[in-house]
Structures are given as structure tokens and as C-alpha cells.
VMD Tcl script that draws the C-alpha trace (Angstrom):
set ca {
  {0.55 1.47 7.43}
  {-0.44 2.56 3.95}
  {-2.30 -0.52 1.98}
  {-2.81 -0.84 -1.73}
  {-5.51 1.99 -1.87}
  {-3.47 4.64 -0.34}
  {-0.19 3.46 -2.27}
  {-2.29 3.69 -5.70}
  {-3.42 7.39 -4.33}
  {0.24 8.43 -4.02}
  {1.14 6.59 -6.95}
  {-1.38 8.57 -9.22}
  {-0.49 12.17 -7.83}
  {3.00 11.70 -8.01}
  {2.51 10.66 -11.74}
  {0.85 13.77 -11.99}
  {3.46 16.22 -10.37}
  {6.81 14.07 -11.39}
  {6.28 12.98 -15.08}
  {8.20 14.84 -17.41}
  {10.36 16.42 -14.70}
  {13.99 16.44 -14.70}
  {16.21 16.18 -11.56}
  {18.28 19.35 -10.66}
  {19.75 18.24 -6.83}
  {19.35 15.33 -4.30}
  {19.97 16.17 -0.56}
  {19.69 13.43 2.16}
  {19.80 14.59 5.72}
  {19.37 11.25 7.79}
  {21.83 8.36 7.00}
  {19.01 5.61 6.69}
  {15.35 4.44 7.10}
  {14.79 0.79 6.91}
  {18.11 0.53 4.29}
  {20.62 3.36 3.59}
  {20.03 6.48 2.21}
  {23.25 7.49 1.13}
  {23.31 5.64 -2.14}
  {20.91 8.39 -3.38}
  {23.54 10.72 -3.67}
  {25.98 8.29 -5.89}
  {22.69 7.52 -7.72}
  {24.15 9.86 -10.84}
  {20.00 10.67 -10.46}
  {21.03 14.90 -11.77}
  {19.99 15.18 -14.72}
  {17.82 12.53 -14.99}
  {14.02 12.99 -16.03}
  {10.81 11.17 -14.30}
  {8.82 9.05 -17.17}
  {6.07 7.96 -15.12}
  {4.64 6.95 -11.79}
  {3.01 3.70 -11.04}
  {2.11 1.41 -7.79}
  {2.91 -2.23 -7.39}
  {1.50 -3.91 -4.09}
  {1.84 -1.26 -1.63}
  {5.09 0.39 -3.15}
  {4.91 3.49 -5.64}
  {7.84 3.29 -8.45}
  {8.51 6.32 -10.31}
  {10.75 5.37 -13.90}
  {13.61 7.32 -14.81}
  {14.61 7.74 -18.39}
  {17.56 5.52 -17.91}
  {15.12 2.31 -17.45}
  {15.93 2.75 -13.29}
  {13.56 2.88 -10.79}
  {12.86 5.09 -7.67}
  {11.36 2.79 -6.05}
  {9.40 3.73 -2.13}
  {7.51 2.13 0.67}
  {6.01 4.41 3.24}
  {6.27 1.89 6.36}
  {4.39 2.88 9.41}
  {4.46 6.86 8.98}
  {5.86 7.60 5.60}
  {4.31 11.09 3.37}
  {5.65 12.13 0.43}
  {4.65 15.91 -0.81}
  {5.59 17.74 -3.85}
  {6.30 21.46 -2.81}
  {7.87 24.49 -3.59}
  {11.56 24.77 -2.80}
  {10.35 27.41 -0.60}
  {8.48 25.64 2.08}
  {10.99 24.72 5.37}
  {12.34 22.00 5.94}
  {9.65 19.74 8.15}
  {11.85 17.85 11.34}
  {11.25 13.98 9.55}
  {11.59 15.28 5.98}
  {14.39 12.85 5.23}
  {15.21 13.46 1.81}
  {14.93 16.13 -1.02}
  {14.91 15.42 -4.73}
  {14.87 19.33 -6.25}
  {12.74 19.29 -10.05}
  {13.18 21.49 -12.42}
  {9.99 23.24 -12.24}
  {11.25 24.85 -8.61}
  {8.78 22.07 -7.20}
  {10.80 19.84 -4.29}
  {10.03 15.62 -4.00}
  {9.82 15.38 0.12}
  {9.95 12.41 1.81}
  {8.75 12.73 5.53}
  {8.97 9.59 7.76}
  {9.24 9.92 11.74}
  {9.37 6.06 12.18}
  {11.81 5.67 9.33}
  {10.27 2.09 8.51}
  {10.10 3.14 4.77}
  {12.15 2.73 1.92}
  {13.79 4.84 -0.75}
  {16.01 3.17 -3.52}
  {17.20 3.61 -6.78}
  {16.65 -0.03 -8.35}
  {17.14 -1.42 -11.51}
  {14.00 -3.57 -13.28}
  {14.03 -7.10 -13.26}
  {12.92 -9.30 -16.38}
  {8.91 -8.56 -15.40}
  {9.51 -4.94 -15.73}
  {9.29 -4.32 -12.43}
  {11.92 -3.08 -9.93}
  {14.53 -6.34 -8.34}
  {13.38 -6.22 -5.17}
  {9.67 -6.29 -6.24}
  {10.31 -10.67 -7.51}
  {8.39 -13.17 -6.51}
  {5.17 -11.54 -4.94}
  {1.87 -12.37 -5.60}
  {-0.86 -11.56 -7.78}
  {-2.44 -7.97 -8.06}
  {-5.69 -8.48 -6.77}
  {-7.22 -5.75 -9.00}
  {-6.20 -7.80 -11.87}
  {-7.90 -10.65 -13.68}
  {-5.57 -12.96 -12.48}
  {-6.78 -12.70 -8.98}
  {-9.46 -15.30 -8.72}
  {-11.81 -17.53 -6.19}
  {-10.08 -20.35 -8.29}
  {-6.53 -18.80 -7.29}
  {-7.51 -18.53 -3.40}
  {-9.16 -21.34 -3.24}
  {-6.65 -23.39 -4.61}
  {-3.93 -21.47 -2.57}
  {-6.28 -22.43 0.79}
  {-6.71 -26.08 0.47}
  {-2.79 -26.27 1.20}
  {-3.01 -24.02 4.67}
  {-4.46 -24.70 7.70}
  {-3.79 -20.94 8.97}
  {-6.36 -18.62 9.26}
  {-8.40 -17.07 6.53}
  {-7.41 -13.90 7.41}
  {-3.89 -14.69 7.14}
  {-3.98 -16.66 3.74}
  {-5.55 -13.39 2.49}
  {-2.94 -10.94 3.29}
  {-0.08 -13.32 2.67}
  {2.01 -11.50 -0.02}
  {3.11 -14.28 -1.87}
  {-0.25 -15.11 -3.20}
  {-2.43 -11.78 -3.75}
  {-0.43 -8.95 -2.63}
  {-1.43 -5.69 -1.39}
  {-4.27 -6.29 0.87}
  {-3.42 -5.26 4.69}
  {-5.15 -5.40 8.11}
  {-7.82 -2.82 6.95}
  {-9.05 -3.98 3.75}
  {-8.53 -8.02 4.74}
  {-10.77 -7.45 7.74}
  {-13.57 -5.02 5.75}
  {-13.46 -8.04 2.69}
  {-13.79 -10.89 4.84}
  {-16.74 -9.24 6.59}
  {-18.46 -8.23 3.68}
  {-17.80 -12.11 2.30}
  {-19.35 -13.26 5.50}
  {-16.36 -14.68 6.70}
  {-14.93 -15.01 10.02}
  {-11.20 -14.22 9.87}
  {-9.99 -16.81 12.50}
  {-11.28 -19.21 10.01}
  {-9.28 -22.17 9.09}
  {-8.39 -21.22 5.38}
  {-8.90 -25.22 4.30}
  {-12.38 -24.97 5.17}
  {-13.43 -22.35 3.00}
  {-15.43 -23.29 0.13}
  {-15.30 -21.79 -3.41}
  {-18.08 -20.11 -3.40}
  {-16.66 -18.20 -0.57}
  {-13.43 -17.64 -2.03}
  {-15.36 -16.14 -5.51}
  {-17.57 -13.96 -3.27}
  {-14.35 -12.72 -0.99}
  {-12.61 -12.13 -4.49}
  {-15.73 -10.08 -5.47}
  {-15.97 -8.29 -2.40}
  {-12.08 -7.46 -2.42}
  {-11.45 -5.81 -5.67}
  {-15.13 -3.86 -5.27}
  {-13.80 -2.41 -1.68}
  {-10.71 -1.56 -2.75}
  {-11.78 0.48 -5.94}
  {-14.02 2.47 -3.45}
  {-11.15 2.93 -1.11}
  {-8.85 4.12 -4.10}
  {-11.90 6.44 -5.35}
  {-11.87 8.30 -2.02}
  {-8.07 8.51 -1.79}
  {-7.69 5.59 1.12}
  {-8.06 5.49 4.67}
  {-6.49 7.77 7.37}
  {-6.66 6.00 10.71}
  {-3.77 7.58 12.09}
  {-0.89 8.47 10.23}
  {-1.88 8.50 6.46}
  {-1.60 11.62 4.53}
  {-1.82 11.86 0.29}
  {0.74 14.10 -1.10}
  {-1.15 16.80 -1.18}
  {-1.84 16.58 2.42}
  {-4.96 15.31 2.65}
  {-6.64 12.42 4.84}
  {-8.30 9.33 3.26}
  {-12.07 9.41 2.97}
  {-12.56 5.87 3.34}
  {-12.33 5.71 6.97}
  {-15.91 7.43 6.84}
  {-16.79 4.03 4.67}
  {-15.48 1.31 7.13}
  {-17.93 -1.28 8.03}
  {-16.00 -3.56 10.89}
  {-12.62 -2.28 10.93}
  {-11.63 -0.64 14.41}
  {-15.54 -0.27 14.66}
  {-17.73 -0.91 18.04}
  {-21.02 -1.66 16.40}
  {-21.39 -4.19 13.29}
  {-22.13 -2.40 10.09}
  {-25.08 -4.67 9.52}
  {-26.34 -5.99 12.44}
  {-25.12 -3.27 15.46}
  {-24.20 -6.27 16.57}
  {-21.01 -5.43 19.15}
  {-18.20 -6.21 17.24}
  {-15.80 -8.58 18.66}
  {-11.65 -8.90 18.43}
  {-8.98 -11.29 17.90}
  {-5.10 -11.38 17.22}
  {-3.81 -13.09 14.33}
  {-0.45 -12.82 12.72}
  {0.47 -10.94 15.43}
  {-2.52 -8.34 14.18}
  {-6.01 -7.14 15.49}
  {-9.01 -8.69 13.38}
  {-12.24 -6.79 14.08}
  {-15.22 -9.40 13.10}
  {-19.21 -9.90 14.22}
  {-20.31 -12.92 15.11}
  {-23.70 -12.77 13.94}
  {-22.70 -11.90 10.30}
  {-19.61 -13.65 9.85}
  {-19.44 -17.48 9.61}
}
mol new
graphics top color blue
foreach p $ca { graphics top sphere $p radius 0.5 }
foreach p [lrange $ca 0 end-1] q [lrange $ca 1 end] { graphics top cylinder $p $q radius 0.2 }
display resetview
């Protein structure tokens, strides 16, 4: 599932191929992904011109000039590509949004977990169904003060007060498990018993991984693809996550579920 470095690589080349770009036809050949797809077409979105391109958690939202939103999520399998009208039709390309530069907006999902709306802006600027989630944790306001405070209240796991949405959002399986082991964290963890110096250093850790993962377009693991087609580079970078040996140590890395997900850790270097 794309995380926050792969959404902020979409999010940036779409800006690039989109902006200024006005909207000549919309064609929708599957009924729905994880909502409906049909309400594209009532959209009124001919005519209409692309302002900008920018990524909020793990969604990209491309502004219209009529203060609406296109607002995506990519799901499990979800690529979007920019190509010429003259390129065929690909099996799970579920939607077309024809620009005026002959160029075609593709959106290709064979899962069909994403999502694809039209969405008016709430009152933070941001589209409706985007409310209430946490803190980017790129910004300043994600802080070992913030998760610290956030932790004494939970007696789940570290690993799981980290990727909980409603508190820092954006950081998945990948780039939970590569922080925490670069924090010297276990992720099974009780989150109360984390300290703040812990929760400063994870903070640290955090926004420097995820810069490098955003500076070599994300991680491909399986699905993953940037709109241009290519695979994330920072699968070559990964440390613990879906590794055998420890990054550090060679240690053999060890596994456990939580949240229903796989947490790669080593026992020598994490605590």
C-alpha cells in the first residue's frame, strides 16, 4: 500500500503534468472502487482547469479552479500515469480524465481498494473527507512532546500508537517498522512505557527516513509504481523491513503481528 513517501512522489509529478491543464472529457469504465465512480461523470469537471497538486497523509489532491478537489487514494494496487491519448487502454485502467494538451489522467487499480472523488474543501482547506486526522509528521507540529503525550494514554503497542492516523498521519507498516528500528525501539512495545527521550529520537528518526524515502521516489515492494512508471528506490535503503539479516547487527531478524500487520524487529538492537 502506498505510504506518505510514495503519495508525496505522485503528488509532485502530477503537479508537474496536471497544473495549468484544462479538462476536455471524463470516461469511467468500472462502476466503483472502494465508493462509486459514477459521480465523476455528473462532476460538471469539462471545462474545468487543474491549479495544483498536493499530498495530505497518504492521499494526493489535485485543486480545480472552482475551489473543488480531486481528491485519490491508491489502496492496495492503485497507479496513476499521465499519457498520451494514444496509448491502449490497460485491463484495470478504471478511469480517464482527457487534458487539453492530448495528455490522458489514468487511473489503474486491479484491487479497486482506492478512491477517486470530486470533494469540496472543508474550513482547513483541505478536502471533507480529509477532517479530523492527525498531524503531518514532516511538519513542526509533529513532536516527541506530541507522541509522548499521545502514549502515556495507550497501553497498545508502540508500533501501533505510531501509525494510528488520528495522531501523526501518514506513516504505514514500512516506514513505522524502519523508524522504530532506527529509534531502537521494539515495536511490540507497550506505548506507556516509552520515555521522551525515545519519543524525540523516534520523531527524529521518522521525518529523516521519510525525506530519504521521498528523495528516491518511495518504496516498491510489490505493487508500487510512480506515474511515470517507475519503481521506488528506497527498497534498496531498507534496514529491517521484510529483511532476514539486521541492518546493524546481521543479527536474524525476528517477526510479530500487530494490528493485524507484520512488524519486522531485531532483538539485539531494539529495546
Amino acid at each position: 500500500m502506498p505510504e506518505l513517501p510514495e503519495a508525496e512522489s505522485i503528488a509532485r509529478a502530477l503537479d508537474k503534468a496536471l497544473k495549468g491543464r484544462t479538462i476536455r472529457k471524463v470516461e469511467v469504465f468500472f462502476p466503483r472502487l472502494r465508493t462509486s465512480l459514477e459521480p465523476l461523470l455528473k462532476a460538471k469537471l469539462v471545462g474545468r482547469k487543474f491549479v495544483d497538486c498536493k499530498r495530505r497523509a497518504r492521499y494526493a489532491v489535485a485543486e480545480l479552479d472552482d475551489g473543488r478537489t480531486l481528491t485519490m487514494h491508491f489502496g492496495m494496487s492503485g497507479v496513476v500515469r499521465v499519457e498520451p491519448a494514444s496509448v491502449p487502454r490497460r485491463k484495470h485502467e478504471h478511469v480517464f480524465i482527457h487534458l487539453d494538451d492530448g495528455n490522458v489522467f489514468r487511473f489503474e487499480d486491479p484491487r479497486r481498494f482506492g478512491f477517486l472523488e470530486v470533494q469540496r474543501k472543508g474550513a482547513d482547506g483541505w478536502p471533507e473527507c480529509l477532517a479530523g486526522i492527525g498531524v503531518e509528521p514532516l511538519s513542526p507540529a509533529f513532536t516527541g512532546e506530541l507522541l509522548y503525550a499521545a502514549a502515556q494514554k495507550r497501553k497498545t503497542s508502540a508500533k501501533e500508537l505510531v501509525m494510528d492516523n488520528k495522531i501523526v498521519t501518514g506513516i504505514g507498516n514500512i516506514y513505522a517498522a524502519e523508524a522504530l528500528f532506527a529509534s531502537g525501539i521494539k515495536p511490540q512495545r507497550p506505548a506507556n512505557t516509552l520515555t521522551l527521550e525515545e519519543c524525540r529520537r523516534f520523531a527524529k528518526e521518522v521525518k529523516r527516513i521519510l525525506r530519504l524515502a521521498i528523495k528516491w521516489g518511495g518504496t516498491t515492494v510489490s505493487d508500487f509504481k510512480n506515474v511515470d512508471g517507475s519503481e521506488g528506490k528506497f527498497a534498496q535503503k531498507l534496514k529491517i523491513y521484510s529483511q532476514k539479516k539486521c541492518g546493524k547487527c546481521g543479527a536474524p531478524v525476528q517477526t510479530i503481528v500487530l494490528g493485524g500487520r507484520t512488524s519486522w524487529y531485531c532483538d539485539h538492537c531494539q529495546k
